[in-house]
Steps between C-alpha positions, in 0.01 A plus 500: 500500500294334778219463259664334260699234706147424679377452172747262384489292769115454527548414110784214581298395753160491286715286235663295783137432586390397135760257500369276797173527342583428165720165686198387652211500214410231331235577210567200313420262798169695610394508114552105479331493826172615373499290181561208672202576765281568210626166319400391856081676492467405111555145552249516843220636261576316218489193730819316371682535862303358783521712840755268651683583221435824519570522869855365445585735222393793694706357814791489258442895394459588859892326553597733246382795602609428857840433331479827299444658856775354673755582201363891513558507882834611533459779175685300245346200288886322418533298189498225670167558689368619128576137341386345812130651441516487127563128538218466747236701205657255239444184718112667591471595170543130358284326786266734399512336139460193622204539708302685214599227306424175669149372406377567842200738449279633802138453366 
């Protein structure tokens, strides 16, 4: 009977233990993460983003993921932390539109 209790509570508490996890992932950031860094590289080597404006974009990636780390701190990325980060990729996303896009080049 032992056996069986100490069973079900090591399962509750592996599940329990899931949970947090699964609360605090957050594979759709990461993913747009790494696009956005390899927008970043393909417009370095294809020369259409200077290094200042490189420099800046990467600053702004660096805000996120410092942002991303913050929000996983505590075990639980809220909704509200989730928007606040997607908002920041959109916002990096289109600044990094622009700068691709604005006639500077770096011969």
């Amino acid at each position: 009977m032992r056996k069986i209790i100490f069973g079900a509570v090591i399962a509750i508490a592996l599940l329990a233990g899931n949970e947090v996890n699964a609360q605090s992932r957050t594979p759709v950031i990461t993913h747009r993460q790494v696009r956005q860094h390899h927008r970043i590289q393909h417009g370095v080597r294809n020369g259409s983003l200077t290094r200042n404006e490189a420099r800046h974009l990467h600053y702004r990636e660096t805000k996120i993921r410092h942002d991303k780390r913050m929000a996983r701190r505590d075990g639980v990325v809220t909704p509200y932390e989730r928007r606040h980060i997607r908002r920041e990729q959109s916002r990096a996303s289109y600044a990094i539109y622009r700068q691709k896009h604005d006639g500077q080049r770096r011969w």
